[in-house]
C-alpha angles and dihedrals in degrees: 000000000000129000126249086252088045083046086053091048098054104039081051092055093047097054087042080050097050098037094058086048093060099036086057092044093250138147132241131218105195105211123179118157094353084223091125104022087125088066112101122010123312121263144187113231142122110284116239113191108203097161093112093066087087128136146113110264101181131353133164111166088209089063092046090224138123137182119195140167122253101256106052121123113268088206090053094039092051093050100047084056090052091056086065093042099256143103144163115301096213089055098213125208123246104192088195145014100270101043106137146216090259100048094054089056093041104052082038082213109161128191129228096295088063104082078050110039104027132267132276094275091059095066100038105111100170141002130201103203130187104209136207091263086053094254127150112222135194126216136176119332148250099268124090094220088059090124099140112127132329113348094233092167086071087066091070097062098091111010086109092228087307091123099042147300110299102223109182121357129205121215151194108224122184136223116264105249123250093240136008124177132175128231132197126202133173120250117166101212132006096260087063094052082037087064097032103053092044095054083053094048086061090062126053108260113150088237109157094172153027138178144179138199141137099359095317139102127201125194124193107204114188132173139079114011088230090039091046096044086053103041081051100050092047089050097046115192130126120302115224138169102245127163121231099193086075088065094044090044090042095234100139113128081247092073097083100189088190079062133071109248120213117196116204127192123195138158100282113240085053108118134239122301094173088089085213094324108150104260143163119230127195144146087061094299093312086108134050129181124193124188116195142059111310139175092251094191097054095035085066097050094052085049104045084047076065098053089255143103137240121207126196085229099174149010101350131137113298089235084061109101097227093208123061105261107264116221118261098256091049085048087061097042082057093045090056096050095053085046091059101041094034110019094174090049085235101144112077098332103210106006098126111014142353114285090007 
């Protein structure tokens, strides 16, 4: 952890550092941990490492609320609030040691917990932002109850460092649950666990977590020990020790890393459109992973006929746009945003669209 001179020190370089690539008419490419670099298209910048500007800024487990610098370690964070019986709701995935707070906010990836317990973007209070013109700039706040005009600090949660370097974050963090168990069920194809997950989702069941591959569904259910051990003896199946974290890490045997993954998300209770193709479902349908060679191109237009989107997430040709096109009239609203946080379209040119 740094100290608040060493903090000083380092917000100063980086503005002396953006500023003299504006001013020069370069591009940036903000790098903290590198975990989820793959993430968005490639690009070609100068690399700017901000990952030592780490460090908890304010934490007090009874105001479930944590403000952090950028560059401090996911995986530390995540057990330190452990040690006080409490995470992030949203469990977000690391995908490496060094993964960092910044990166999590700024990928805006979730883990299982999210389609249950809200994204990213639910549990952002406040956001400190150094900007393209090498401004610092102040959103949002560290209360919970900070609710006065438009929440500016949430556009920052997956714009993958387009709109500027986040520089501290403030968070909602939750409290761990008192029980949590794991049960498995048959269901031959996905239509049958579409169908099945959502009729549970209309009746309150503590359920955190589903998922769905190779003919079985698995439901992580977490809460109360009384409420846990009723709501498990009215939904029956088999209780087994899983780790969820597999799921979260991507370390199923599923994810195949020598094969392009394609990640679909679609409304929830929509069937099948894999005709049979292996997949992985979970948030209760909401999202889709195929690993495995697809037809992209047609792919997206099967799932935006469904009212969803398809990214290239990993590993795919380079020809291959990694985000679902965005129509014309959303592309300019974009367009407008990066204007007003990064004028010059000096942060990530091009990660996640063209001319973003």
């Amino acid at each position: 952890m740094t100290s608040e001179l060493d903090d000083i020190s380092i917000e100063d370089e980086l503005q002396a550092q953006v500023g003299a690539v504006a001013a020069s008419g370069g591009e940036i490419e903000i790098i903290g941990g590198g975990s989820k670099r793959f993430y968005g298209e490639s690009i070609e910048a100068l690399p700017i490492d901000v990952s030592a500007h780490s460090g908890i800024i304010d934490y007090d487990p009874a105001e479930l609320v944590i403000t952090l610098r950028a560059g401090c370690k996911l995986a530390q964070v995540e057990a330190l609030l452990a040690e006080q019986r409490q995470m992030f709701g949203f469990e977000p995935p690391c995908f490496g040691e060094d993964a960092t707070i910044g990166g999590m906010v700024a990928t805006g990836l979730a883990g299982p917990r999210r389609a249950y317990a809200g994204s990213i973007r639910d549990f952002v209070l406040g956001i400190k932002l150094l900007d393209g013109r090498g401004q610092v700039l102040q959103f949002g706040g560290r209360v919970i109850k900070n609710v006065a005009g438009f929440d500016v600090s949430r556009l920052m949660v997956g714009a993958l460092g387009t709109l500027g370097i986040i520089l501290e974050v403030s968070i909602r963090v939750v409290p761990l649950f008192e029980n949590e168990i794991t049960l498995v069920y048959e269901h031959a194809n996905a239509d049958e666990h579409i169908h099945w997950v959502n009729q549970l989702g209309s009746e309150p069941y503590p359920i955190s977590a589903s998922l769905w591959h190779d003919g079985r569904s698995q439901l992580r259910l977490s809460g109360s020990e009384q409420g846990v051990r009723q709501a498990s003896a009215l939904l029956g199946g088999d209780r087994i020790e899983s780790d969820w974290s597999e799921l979260k890490e991507q370390r199923l045997d599923f994810f195949d890393r020598a094969e392009p993954l394609s990640r679909i998300s679609l409304p929830a209770t929509t069937p099948d459109l894999l005709s049979g193709k292996s997949q992985l479902i979970e948030w209760g349908g909401a999202q889709r992973w195929v690993c495995g060679e697809v037809d992209i191109a047609a792919l997206r237009d099967k799932v935006a006929g469904a009212g969803g989107s398809l990214c290239a997430f990993q590993r795919h040709a380079s020809d291959v746009p990694r985000f679902h096109p965005l129509a014309a009239a959303m592309l300019r609203l974009q367009r407008n945003i990066k204007s007003s946080f990064d004028p010059a379209g000096i942060f990530n040119p091009g990660k996640l669209y063209p001319g973003l």
